[in-house]
Every structure is written in C-alpha cells, then in structure tokens.
C-alpha positions in Angstrom: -24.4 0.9 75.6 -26.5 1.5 72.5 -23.3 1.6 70.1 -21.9 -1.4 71.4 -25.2 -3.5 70.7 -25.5 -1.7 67.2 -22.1 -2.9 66.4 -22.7 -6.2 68.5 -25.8 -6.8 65.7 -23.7 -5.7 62.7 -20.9 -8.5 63.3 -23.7 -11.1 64.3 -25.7 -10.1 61.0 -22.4 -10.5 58.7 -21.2 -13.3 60.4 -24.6 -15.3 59.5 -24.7 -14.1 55.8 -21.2 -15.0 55.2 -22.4 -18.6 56.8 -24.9 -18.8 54.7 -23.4 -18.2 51.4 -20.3 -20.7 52.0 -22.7 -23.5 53.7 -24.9 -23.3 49.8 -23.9 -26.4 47.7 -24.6 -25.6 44.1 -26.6 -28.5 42.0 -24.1 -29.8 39.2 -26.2 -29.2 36.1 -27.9 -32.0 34.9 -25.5 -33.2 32.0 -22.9 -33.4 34.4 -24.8 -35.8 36.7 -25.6 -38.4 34.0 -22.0 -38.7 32.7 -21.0 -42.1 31.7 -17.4 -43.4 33.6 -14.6 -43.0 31.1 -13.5 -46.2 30.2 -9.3 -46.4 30.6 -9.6 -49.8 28.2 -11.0 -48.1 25.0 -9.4 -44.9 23.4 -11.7 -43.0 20.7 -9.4 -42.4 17.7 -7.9 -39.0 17.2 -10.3 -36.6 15.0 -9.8 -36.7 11.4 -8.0 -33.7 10.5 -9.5 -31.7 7.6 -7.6 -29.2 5.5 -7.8 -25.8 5.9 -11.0 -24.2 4.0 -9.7 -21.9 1.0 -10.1 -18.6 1.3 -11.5 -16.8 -2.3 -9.9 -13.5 -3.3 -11.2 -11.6 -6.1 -9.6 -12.1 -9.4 -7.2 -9.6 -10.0 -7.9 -8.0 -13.3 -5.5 -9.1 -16.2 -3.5 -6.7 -17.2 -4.2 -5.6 -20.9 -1.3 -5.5 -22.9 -0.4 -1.6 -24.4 -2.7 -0.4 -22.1 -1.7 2.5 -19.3 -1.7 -0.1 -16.7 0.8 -2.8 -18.6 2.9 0.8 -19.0 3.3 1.4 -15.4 3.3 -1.9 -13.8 5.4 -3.9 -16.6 7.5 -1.2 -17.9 7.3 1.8 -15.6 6.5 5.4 -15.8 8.6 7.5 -13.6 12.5 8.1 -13.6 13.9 9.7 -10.5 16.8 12.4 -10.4 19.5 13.8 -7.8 19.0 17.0 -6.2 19.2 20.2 -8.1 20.2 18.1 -11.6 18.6 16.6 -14.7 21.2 14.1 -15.3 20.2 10.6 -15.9 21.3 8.2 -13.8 22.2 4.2 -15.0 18.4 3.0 -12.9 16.9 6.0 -15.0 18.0 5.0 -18.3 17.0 1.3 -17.4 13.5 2.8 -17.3 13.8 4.3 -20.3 15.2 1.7 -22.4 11.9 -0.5 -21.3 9.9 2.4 -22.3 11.6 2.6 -25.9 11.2 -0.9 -26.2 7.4 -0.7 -25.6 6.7 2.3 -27.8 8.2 0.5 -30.2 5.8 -2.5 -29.7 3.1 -0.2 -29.9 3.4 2.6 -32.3 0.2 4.3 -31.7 1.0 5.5 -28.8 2.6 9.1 -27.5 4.0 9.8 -24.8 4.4 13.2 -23.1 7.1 13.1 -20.3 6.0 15.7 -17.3 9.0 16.8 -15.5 8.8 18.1 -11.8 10.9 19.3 -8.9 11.1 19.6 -5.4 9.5 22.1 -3.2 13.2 23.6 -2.9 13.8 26.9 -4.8 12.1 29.3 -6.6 8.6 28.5 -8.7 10.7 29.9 -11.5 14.3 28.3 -11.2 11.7 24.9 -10.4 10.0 25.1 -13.5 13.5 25.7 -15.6 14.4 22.4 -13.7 11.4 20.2 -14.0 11.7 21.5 -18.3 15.7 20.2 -18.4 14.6 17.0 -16.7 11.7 16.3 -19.0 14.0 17.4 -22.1 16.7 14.8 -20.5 14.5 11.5 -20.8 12.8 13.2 -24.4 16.3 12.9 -25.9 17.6 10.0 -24.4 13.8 8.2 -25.9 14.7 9.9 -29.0 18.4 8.4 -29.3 16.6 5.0 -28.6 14.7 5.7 -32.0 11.7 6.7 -30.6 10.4 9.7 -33.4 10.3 13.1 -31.9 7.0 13.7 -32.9 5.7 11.0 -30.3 7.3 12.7 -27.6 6.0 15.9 -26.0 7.4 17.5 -22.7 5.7 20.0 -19.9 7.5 20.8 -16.8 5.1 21.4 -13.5 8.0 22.5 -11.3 7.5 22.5 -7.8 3.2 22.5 -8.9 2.3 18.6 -8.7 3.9 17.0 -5.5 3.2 13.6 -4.8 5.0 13.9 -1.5 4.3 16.8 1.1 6.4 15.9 3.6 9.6 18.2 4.0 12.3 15.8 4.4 14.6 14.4 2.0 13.0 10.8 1.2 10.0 12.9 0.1 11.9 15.2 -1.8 13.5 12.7 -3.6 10.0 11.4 -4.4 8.8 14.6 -5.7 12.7 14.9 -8.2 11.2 13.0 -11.1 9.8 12.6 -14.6 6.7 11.1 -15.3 6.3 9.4 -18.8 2.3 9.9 -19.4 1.2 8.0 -22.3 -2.5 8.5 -24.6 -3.3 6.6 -28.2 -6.1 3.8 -28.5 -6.4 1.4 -26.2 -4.4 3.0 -23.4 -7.6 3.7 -21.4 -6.6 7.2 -20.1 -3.4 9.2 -19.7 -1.0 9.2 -16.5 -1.0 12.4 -15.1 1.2 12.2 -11.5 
C-alpha cells in the first residue's frame, strides 16, 4: 500500500509540473509588441550595394637587379641531373645559358657551382659524382664565354640534402648543382 501511494504521488507531482511549464505564455519582448503593420503598398528600395573593401598586402620587396635574389628568382640557380650521371640535360643547359647571359651583365660577379648527390652510394663514389656534375655546368659556363677564373667548383656529395625523404621525387631533388654566386652588390652567397 505504501509503494503504490509513493508511486501514485510521483505521477501526480510530474503530471502537474509538466502542466505547469506548457500552460506558461512567454511575454514577446517589447520591440516586438510595438511593431508597426508592414505596409503591402510601399516597398523600401533594395540596399545600395557597396564594393568589396580592399584588402592591403604588404609590398613585396623589389627585386634588385644583380643581386642574389634577381639570380635565383629571374635567372635560376640550380640545374637538376638523372640518376647516377653528370650529363646535362636540354632544361639544364636552358639554366645555364640564363646564367651566362647574366654574368655577362654583371662582370663582378663569381660564381662557384656546388655539386651534390643523392643519399644513394658510397660518401666517396658521392663526392666523385657531385665533383663531375659541378665540373659539367663549369665547362658548359665556360664554353658560353664566361672566364674560368670566375668559376669555382666544390662537390658536397651526399653531405647537403635538401630533401630527406627516401623516395625517388626527393632524390631527384637532392641530384643537382647549385650555382652560388658572391661580388658587390649580391648581398650574400647561395649556399643550398
């Protein structure tokens, strides 16, 4: 008898505060209550549309000409090779040509061309390598008429990555010669 008037109390207690909550009519807030009739006669015009506001990026900074950045950006500084070669290829000697040209343009300059390898082979047989590829893009400069004495080359081998990744786009990244250049008003040397 005592559970069935516990549980008789229960429902009658839920069944009034579930009354109570729907039977509540909320105020609309005041705004609402003082709106003015829409009028069906009289449309307002569309808004005036305004342009888009312009969004300021920083200046780029101008590229100086026959400094290191007009070298790498205008003319490049890296030639790729195939796997296990130092033969230039026809988009290598394109490279090289533009380089001639803009040694030419600006005598001062020197150049020292840093040749490199994959992470393939020995540190040795990568080092021979990365010196044949350097020498390749030094004598193809020189046939262009730039003077020998301008042109300097290192090899770094398998040493100076600029990939880590071993698969085969990276290697090819890493197969290169890198054109470093130093005289006034370069503004530093490429070393990559």
């Amino acid at each position: 008898m005592r559970k069935t008037s516990i549980l008789g109390s229960s429902v009658i207690s839920l069944a009034v505060v579930l009354i109570a909550a729907c039977a509540s009519k909320p105020t609309p807030p005041p705004a609402m209550a003082a709106a003015e009739p829409v009028r069906a006669a009289t449309a307002a015009p569309p808004p005036a549309r305004t342009a888009p506001a312009q969004v300021a990026y920083p200046a780029r900074p101008a590229i100086v000409p026959g400094s290191l950045k007009d070298f790498q950006v205008n003319v490049g500084d890296t030639v790729y090779y195939s796997f296990d070669s130092s033969n230039l290829d026809d988009t290598a000697r394109a490279v090289l040509q533009k380089q001639a040209a803009w040694l030419e343009r600006y005598r001062s300059v020197t150049l020292q061309v840093q040749g490199n390898a994959d992470e393939r082979g020995t540190r040795e047989y990568n080092l021979a390598l990365g010196a044949r590829r350097a020498a390749s893009a030094r004598d193809y400069l020189v046939s262009l008429g730039v003077a020998p004495a301008r042109v300097t080359t290192i090899s770094y081998g398998k040493e100076r990555p600029i990939c880590s990744e071993s698969t085969e786009p990276c290697w090819a990244m890493n197969r290169r010669a890198v054109s470093a250049i130093s005289g006034e008003n370069t503004n530093s040397v490429a070393m990559r």
